[in-house]
DSSP file (Angstrom, degrees, kcal/mol; ACC not computed):
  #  RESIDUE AA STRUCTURE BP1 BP2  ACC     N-H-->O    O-->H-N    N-H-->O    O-->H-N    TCO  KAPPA ALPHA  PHI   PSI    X-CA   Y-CA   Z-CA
    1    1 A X              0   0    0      0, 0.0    14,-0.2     0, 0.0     3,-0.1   0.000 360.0 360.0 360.0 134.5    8.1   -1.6   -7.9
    2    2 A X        +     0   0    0     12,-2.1     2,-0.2     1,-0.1    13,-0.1   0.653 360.0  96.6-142.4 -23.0    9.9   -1.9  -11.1
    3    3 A X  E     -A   14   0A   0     11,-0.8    11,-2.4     0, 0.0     2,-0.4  -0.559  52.0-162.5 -86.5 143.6   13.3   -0.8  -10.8
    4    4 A X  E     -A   13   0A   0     -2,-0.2     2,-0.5     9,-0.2     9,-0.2  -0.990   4.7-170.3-127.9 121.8   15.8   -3.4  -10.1
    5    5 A X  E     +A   12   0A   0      7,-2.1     7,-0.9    -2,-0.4     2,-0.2  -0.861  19.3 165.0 -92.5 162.5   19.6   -2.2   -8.7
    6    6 A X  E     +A   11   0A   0     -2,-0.5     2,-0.4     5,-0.2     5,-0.2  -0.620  21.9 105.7-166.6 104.9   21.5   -5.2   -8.8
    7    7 A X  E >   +A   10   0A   0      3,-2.7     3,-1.9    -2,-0.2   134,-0.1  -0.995  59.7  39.5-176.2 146.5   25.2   -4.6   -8.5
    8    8 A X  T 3  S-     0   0    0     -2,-0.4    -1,-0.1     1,-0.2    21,-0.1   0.881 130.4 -60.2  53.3  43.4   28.1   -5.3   -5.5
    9    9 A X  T 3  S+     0   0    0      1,-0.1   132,-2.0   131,-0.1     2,-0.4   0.448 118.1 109.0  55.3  11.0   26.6   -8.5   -4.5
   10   10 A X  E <   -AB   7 140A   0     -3,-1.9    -3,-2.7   130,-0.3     2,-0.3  -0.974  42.7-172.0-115.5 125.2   23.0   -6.6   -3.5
   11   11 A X  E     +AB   6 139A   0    128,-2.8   128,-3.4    -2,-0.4     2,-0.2  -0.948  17.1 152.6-114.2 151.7   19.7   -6.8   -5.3
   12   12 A X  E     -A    5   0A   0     -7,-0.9    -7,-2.1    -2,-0.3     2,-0.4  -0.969  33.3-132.0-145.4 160.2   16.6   -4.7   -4.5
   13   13 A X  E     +A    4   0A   0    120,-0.4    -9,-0.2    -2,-0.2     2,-0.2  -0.904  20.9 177.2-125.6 179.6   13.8   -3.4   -5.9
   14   14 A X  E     -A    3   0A   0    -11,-2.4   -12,-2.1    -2,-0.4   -11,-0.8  -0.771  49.8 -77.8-150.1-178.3   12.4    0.4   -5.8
   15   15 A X    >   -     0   0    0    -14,-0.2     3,-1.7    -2,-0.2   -11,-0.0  -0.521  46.9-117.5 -88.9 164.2    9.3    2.2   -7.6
   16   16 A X  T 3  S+     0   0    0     -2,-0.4    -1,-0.1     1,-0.3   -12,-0.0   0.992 116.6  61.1 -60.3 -58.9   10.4    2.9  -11.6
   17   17 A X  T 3  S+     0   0    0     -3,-0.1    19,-0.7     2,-0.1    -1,-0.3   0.337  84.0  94.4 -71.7  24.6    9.8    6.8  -10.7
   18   18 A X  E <  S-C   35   0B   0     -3,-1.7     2,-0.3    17,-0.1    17,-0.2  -0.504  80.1-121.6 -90.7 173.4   12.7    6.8   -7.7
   19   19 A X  E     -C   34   0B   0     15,-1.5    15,-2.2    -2,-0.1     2,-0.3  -0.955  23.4-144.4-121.5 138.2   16.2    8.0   -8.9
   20   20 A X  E     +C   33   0B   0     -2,-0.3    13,-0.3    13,-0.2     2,-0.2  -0.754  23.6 171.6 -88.6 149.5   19.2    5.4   -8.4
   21   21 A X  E     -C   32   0B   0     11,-2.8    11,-1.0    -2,-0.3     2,-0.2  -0.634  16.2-157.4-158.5 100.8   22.2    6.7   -7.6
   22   22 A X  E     -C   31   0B   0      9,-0.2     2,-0.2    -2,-0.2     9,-0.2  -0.603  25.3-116.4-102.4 167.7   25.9    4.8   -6.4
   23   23 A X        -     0   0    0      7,-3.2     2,-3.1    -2,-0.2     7,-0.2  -0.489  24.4-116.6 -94.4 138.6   28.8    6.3   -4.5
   24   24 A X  S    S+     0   0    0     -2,-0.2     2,-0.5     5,-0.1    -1,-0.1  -0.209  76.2 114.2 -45.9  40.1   32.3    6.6   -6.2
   25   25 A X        -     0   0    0     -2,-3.1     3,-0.1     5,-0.2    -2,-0.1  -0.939  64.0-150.1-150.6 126.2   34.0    4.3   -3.8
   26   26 A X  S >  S+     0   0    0     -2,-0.5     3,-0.6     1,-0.1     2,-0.5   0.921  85.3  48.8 -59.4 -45.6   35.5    0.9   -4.4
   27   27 A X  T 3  S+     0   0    0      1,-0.3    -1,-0.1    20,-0.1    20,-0.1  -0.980 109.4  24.0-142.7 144.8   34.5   -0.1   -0.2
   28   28 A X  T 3  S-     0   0    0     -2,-0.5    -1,-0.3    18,-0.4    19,-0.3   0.314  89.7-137.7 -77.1 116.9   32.1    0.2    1.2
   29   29 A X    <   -     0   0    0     17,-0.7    -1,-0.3    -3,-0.6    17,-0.3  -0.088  26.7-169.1 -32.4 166.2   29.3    0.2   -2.1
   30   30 A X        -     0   0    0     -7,-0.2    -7,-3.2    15,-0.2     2,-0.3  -0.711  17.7-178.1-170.4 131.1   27.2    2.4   -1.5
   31   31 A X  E     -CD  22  44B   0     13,-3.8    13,-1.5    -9,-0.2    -9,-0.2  -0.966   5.8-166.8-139.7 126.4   23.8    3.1   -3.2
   32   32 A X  E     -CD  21  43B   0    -11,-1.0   -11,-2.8    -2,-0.3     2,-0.2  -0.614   3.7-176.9-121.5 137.6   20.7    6.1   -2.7
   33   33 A X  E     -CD  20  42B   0      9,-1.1     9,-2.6   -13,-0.3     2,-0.3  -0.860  10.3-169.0-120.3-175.6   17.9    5.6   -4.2
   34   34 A X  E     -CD  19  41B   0    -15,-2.2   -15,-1.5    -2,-0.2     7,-0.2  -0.987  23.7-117.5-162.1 137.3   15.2    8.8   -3.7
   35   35 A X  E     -C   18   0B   0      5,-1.2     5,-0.2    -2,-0.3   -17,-0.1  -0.402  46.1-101.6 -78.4 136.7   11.2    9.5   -4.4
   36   36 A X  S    S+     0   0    0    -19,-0.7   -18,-0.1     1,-0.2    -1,-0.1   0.756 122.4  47.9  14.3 -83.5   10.7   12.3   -6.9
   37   37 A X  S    S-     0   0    0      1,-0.1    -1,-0.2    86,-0.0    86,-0.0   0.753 107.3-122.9 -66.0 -39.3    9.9   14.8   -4.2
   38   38 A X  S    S+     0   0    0      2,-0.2    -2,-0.1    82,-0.0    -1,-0.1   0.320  81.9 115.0  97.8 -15.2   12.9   14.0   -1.8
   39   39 A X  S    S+     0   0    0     80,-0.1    81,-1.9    -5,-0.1     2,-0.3   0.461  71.6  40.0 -92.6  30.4   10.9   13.3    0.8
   40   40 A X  E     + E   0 119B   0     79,-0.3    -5,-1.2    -5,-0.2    79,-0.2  -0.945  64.9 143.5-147.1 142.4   11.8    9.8    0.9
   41   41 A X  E     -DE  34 118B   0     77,-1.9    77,-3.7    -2,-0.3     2,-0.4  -0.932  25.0-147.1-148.1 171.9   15.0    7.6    0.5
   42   42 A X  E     -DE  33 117B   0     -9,-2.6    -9,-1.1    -2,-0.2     2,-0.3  -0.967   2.8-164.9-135.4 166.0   17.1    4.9    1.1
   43   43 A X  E     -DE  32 116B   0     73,-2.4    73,-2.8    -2,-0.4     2,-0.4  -0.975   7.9-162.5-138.7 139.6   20.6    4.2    1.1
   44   44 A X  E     -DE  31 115B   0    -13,-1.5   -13,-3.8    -2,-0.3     2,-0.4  -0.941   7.5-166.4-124.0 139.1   22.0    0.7    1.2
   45   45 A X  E     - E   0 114B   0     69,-1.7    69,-5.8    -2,-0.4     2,-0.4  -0.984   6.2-174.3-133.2 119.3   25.8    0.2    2.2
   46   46 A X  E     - E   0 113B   0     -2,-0.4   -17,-0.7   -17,-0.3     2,-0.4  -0.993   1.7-169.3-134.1 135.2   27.5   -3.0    1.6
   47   47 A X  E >   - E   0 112B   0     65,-1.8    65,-3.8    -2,-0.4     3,-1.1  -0.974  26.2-160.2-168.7 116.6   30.6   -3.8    2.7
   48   48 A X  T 3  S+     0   0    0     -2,-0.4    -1,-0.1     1,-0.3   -21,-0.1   0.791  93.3  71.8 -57.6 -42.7   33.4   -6.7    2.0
   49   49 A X  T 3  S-     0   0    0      1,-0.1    -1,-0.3    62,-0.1    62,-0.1   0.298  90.8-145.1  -3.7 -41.2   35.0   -5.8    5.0
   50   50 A X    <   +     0   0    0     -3,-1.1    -2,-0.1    60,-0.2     3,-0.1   0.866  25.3 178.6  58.9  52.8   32.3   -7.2    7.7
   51   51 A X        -     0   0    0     -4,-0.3     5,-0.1     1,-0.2    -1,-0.1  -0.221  39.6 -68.8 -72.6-179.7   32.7   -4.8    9.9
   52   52 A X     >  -     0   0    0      1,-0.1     4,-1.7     3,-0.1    -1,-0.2  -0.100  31.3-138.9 -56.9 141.0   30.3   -5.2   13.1
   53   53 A X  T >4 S+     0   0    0      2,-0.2     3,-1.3    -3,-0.1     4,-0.5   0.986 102.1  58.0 -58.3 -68.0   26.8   -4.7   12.8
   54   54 A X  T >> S+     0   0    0      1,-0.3     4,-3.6     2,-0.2     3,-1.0   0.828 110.9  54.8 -13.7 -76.5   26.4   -2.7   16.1
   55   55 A X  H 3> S+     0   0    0      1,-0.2     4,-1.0     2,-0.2    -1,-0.3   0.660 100.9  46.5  19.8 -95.1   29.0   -0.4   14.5
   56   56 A X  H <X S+     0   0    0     -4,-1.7     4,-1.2    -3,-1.3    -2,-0.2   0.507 117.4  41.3 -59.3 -24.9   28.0    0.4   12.0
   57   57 A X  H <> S+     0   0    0     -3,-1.0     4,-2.6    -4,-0.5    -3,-0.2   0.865 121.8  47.8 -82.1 -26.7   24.1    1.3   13.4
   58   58 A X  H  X S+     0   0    0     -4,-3.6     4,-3.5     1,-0.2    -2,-0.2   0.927 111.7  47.6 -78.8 -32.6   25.9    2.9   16.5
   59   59 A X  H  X S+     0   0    0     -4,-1.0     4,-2.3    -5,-0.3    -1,-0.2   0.990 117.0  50.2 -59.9 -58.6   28.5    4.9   13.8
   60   60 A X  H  X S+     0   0    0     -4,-1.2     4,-1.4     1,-0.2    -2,-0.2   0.935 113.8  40.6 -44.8 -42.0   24.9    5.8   11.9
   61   61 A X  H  X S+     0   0    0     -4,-2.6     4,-2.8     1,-0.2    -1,-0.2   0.815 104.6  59.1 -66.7 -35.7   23.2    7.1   14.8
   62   62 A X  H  X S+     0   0    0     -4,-3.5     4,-1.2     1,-0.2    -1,-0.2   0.938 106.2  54.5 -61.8 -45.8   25.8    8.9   16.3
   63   63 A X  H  X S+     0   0    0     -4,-2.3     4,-0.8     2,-0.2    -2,-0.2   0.801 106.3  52.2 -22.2 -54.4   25.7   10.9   12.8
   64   64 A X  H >X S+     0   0    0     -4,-1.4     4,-4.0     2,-0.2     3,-1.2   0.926 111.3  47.9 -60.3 -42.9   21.6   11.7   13.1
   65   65 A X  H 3< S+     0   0    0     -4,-2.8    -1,-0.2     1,-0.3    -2,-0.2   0.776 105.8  55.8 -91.2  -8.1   22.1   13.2   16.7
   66   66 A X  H 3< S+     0   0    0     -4,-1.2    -1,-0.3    -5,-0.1     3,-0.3   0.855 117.8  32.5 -71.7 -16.3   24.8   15.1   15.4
   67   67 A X  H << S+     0   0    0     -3,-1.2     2,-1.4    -4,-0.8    -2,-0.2   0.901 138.4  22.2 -77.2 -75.4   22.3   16.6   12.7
   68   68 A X    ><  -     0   0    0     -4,-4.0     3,-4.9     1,-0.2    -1,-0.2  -0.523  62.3-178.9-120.6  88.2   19.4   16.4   15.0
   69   69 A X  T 3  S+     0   0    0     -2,-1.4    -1,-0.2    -3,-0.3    -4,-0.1   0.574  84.4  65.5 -36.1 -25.5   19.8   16.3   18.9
   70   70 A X  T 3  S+     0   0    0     23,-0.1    -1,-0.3     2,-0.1    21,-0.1   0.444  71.3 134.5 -75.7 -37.2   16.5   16.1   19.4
   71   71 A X    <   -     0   0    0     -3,-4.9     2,-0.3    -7,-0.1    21,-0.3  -0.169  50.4-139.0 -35.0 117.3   16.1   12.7   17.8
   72   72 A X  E     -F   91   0B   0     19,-0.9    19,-2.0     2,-0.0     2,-0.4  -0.664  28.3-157.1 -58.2 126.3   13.9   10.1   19.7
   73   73 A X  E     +F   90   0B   0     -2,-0.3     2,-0.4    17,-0.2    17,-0.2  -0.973  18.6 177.6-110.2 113.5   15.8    6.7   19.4
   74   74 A X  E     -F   89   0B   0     15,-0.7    15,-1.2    -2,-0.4    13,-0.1  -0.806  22.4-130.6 -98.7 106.9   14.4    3.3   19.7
   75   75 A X        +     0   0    0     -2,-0.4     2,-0.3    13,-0.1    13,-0.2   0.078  37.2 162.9 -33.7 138.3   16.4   -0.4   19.2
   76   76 A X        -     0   0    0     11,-0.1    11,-1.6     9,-0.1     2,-0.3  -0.792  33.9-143.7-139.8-137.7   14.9   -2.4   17.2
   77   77 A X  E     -I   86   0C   0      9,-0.3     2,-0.2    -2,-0.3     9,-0.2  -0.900  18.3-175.8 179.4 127.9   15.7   -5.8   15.1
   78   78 A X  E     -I   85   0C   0      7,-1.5     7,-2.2    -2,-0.3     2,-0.5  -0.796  28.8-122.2-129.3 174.5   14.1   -6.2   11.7
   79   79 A X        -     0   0    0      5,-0.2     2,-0.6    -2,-0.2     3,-0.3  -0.812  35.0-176.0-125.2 112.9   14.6   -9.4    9.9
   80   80 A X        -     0   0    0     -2,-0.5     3,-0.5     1,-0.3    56,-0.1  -0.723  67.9 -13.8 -83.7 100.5   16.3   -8.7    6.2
   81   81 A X  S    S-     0   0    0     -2,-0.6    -1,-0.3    55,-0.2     3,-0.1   0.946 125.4 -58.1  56.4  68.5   16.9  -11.1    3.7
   82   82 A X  S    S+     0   0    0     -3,-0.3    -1,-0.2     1,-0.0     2,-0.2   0.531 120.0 106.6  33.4  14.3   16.4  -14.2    6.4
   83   83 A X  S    S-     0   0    0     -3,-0.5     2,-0.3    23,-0.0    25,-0.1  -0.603  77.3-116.2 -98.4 165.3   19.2  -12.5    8.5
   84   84 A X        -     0   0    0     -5,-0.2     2,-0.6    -2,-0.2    23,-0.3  -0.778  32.0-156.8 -78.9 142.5   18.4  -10.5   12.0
   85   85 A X  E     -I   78   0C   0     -7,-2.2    -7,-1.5    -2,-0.3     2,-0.3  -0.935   1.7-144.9-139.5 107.8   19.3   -7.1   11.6
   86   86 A X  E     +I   77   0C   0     19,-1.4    19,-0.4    -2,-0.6    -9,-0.3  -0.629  41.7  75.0 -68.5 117.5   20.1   -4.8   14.4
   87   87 A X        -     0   0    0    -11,-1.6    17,-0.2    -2,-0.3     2,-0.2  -0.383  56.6 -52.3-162.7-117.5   19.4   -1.2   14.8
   88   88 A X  E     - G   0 103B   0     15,-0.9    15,-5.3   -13,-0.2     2,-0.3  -0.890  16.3-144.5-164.4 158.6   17.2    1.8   15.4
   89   89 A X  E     -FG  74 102B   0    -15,-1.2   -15,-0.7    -2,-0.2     2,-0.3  -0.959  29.9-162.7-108.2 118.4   14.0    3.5   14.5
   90   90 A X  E     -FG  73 101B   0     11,-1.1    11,-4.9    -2,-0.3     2,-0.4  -0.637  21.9-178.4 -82.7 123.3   14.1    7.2   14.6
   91   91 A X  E     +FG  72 100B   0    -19,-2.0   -19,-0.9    -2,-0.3     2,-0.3  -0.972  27.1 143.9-115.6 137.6   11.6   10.6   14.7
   92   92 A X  E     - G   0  99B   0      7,-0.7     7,-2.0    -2,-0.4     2,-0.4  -0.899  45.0-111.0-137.9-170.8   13.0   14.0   14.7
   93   93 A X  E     + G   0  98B   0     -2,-0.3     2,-0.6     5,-0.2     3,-0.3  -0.906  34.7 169.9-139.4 157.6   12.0   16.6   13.3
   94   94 A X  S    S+     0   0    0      3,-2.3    -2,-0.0    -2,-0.4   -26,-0.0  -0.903  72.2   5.3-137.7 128.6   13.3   18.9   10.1
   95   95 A X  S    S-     0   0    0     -2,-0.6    -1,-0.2     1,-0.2     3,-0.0   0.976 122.0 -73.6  72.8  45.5   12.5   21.4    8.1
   96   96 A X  S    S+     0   0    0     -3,-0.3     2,-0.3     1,-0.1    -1,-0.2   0.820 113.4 105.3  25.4  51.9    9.2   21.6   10.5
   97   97 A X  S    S-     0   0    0     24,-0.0    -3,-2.3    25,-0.0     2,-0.3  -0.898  80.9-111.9-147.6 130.1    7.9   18.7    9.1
   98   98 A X  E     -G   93   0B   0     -2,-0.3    23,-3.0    -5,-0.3    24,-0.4  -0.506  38.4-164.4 -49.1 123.0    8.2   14.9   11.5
   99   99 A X  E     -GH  92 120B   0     -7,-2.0    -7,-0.7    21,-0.3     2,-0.5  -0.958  15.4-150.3-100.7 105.3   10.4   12.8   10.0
  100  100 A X  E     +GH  91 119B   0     19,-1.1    19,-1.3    -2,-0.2     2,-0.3  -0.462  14.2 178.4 -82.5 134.2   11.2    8.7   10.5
  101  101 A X  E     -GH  90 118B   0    -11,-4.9   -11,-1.1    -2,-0.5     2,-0.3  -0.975   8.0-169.1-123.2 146.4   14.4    7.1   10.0
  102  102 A X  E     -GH  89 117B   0     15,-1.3    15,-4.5    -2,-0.3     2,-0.2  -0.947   2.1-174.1-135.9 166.3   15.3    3.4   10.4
  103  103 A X  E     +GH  88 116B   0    -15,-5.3   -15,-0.9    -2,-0.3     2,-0.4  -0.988  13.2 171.0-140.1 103.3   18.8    2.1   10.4
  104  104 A X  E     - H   0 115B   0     11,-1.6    11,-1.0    -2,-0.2     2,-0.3  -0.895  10.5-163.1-123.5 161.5   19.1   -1.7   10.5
  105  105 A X  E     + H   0 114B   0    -19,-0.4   -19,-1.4    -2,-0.4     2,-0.2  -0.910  12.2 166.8-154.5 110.7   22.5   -4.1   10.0
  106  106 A X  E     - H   0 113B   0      7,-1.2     7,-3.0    -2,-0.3     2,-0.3  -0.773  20.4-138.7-126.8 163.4   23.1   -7.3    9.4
  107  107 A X  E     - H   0 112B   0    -23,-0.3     5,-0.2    -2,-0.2   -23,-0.2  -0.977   8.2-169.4-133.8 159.3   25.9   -9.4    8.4
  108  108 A X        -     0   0    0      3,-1.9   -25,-0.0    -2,-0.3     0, 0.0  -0.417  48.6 -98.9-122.6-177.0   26.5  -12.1    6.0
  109  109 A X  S    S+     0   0    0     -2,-0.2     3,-0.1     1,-0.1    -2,-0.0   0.307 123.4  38.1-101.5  25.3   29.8  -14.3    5.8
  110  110 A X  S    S-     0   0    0      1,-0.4     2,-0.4   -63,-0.0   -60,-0.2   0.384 129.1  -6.0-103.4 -30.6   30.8  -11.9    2.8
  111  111 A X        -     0   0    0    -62,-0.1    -3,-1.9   -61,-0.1    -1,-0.4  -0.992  57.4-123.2-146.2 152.5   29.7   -8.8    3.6
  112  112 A X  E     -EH  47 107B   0    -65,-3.8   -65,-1.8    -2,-0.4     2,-0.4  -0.899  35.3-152.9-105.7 147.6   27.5   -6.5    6.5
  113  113 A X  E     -EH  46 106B   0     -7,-3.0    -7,-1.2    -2,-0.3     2,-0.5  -0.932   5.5-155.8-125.2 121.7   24.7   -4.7    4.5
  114  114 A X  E     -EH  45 105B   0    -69,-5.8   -69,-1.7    -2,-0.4     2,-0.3  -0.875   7.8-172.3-121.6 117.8   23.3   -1.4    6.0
  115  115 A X  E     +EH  44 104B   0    -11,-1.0   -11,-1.6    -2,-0.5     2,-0.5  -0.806   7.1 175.2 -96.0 141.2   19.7   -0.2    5.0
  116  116 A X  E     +EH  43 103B   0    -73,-2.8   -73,-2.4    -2,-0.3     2,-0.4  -0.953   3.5 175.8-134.0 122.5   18.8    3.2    6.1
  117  117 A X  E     +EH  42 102B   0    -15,-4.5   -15,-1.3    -2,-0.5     2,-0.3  -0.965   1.2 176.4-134.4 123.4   15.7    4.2    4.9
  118  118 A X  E     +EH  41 101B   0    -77,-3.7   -77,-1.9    -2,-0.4     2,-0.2  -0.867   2.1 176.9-127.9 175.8   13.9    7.8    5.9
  119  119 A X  E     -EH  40 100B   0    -19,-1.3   -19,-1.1    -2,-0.3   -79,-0.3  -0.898  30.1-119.3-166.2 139.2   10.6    9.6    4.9
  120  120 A X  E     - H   0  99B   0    -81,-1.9   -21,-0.3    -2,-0.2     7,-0.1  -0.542  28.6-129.5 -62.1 148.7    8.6   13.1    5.9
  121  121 A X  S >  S+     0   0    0    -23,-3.0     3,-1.3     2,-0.2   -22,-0.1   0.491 110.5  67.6 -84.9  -3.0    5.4   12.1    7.2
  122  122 A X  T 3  S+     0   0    0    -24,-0.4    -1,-0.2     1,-0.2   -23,-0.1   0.840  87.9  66.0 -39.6 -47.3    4.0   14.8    4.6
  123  123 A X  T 3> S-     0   0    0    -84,-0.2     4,-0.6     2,-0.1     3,-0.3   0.673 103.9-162.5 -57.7 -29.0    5.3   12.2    2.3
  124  124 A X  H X>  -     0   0    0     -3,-1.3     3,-1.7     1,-0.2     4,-1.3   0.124  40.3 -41.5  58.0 177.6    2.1    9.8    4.0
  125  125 A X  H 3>>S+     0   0    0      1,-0.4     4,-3.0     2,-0.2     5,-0.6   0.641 121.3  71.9 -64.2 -25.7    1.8    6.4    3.8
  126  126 A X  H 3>5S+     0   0    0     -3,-0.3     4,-0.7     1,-0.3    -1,-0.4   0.804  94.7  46.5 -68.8 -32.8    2.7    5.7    0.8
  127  127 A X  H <X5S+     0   0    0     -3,-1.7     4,-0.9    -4,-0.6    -1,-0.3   0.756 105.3  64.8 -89.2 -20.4    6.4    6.2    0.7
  128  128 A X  H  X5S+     0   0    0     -4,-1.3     4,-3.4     1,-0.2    -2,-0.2   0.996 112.7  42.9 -42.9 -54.2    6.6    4.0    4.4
  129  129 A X  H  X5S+     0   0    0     -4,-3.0     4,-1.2     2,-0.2    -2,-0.2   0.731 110.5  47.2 -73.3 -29.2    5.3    1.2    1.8
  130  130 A X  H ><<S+     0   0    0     -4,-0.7     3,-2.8    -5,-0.6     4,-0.4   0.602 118.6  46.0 -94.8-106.7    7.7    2.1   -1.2
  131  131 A X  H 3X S+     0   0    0     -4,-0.9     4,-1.7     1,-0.3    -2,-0.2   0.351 110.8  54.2 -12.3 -50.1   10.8    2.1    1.8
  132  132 A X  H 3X S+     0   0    0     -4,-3.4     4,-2.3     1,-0.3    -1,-0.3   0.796 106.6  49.2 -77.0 -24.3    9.3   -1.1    3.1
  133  133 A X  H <X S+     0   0    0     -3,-2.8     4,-1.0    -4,-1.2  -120,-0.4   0.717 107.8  53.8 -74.8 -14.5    9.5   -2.9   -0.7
  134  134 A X  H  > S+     0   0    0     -4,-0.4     4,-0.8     2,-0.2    -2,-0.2   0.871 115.5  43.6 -81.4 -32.3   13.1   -1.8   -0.9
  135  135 A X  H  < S+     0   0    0     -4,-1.7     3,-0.2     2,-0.2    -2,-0.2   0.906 111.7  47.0 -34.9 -76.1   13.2   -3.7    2.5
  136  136 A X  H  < S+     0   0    0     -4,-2.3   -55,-0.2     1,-0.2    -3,-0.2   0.978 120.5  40.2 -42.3 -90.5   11.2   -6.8    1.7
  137  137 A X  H  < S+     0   0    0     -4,-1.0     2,-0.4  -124,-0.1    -1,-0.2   0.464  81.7 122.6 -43.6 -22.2   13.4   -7.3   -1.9
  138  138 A X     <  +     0   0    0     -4,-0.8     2,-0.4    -3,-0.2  -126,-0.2  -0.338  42.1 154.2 -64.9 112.0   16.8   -6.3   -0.2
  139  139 A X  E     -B   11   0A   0   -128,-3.4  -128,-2.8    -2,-0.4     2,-0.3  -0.976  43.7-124.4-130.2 130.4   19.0   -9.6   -1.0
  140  140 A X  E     -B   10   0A   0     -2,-0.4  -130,-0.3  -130,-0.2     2,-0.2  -0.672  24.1-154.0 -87.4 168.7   22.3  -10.5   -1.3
  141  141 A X        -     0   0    0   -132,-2.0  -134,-0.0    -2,-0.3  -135,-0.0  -0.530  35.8-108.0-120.2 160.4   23.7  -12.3   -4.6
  142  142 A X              0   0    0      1,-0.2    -2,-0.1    -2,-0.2  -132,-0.0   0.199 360.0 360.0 -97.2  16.7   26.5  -14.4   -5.0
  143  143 A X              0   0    0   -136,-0.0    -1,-0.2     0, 0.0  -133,-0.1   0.071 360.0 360.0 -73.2 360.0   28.7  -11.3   -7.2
């Protein structure tokens, strides 16, 4: 990991060969970054607003099963940047290839932060592990 975003009160880091990329919109931030290939990203969504955590994962989710009905859903709770984070981990599958999604949400008393991080399992371990450092590093800052 080498690439640093730092920007809208969120720092992370990502590998140096991902592309960063943030969304044209004053709220909620919102920022991709994405492995080479594609077969990996995250998107982190931060937002002054607070809205509910729950919300926001249930708003995410509802999204996935509209892509992919199919989806196998399971809650979980990760803990991110010392907070608890509510959500789900997800397999469907696309583009014949198994795919994982998780969607966790926490809130802070400035903002609720949503990481959603997916990968092909073509993609192998490696990019679970590059997801999971964007994970680990995800903090907010006091901007």
């Amino acid at each position: 990991m080498s690439g640093t975003y730092d920007n809208h009160g969120i720092r992370f880091e990502y590998p140096d060969d991902w592309e960063a990329d943030e969304a044209d919109s004053e709220t909620p931030s919102i920022v991709t970054v994405q492995s080479p290939d594609g077969l990996a990203f995250a998107i982190v969504t931060a937002d002054e607003d607070r809205p509910d955590p729950a919300s926001m994962a249930d708003e995410a989710l509802v999204a996935m099963r509209e892509e992919y009905p199919d989806l196998e859903v399971d809650p979980s709770i990760e803990t991110i940047d010392g907070q608890p984070a509510s959500g789900f981990d997800l397999e469907f599958f696309a583009l014949d290839m198994v795919n994982t999604c998780k969607i966790h949400v926490y809130r802070t008393p400035r903002r609720s932060i949503m990481l959603f991080r997916q990968w092909a399992e073509v993609a192998g371990d490696e990019a679970e592990e590059q997801l999971r450092g964007v994970e680990l590093t995800l903090e907010e800052t006091d901007s």
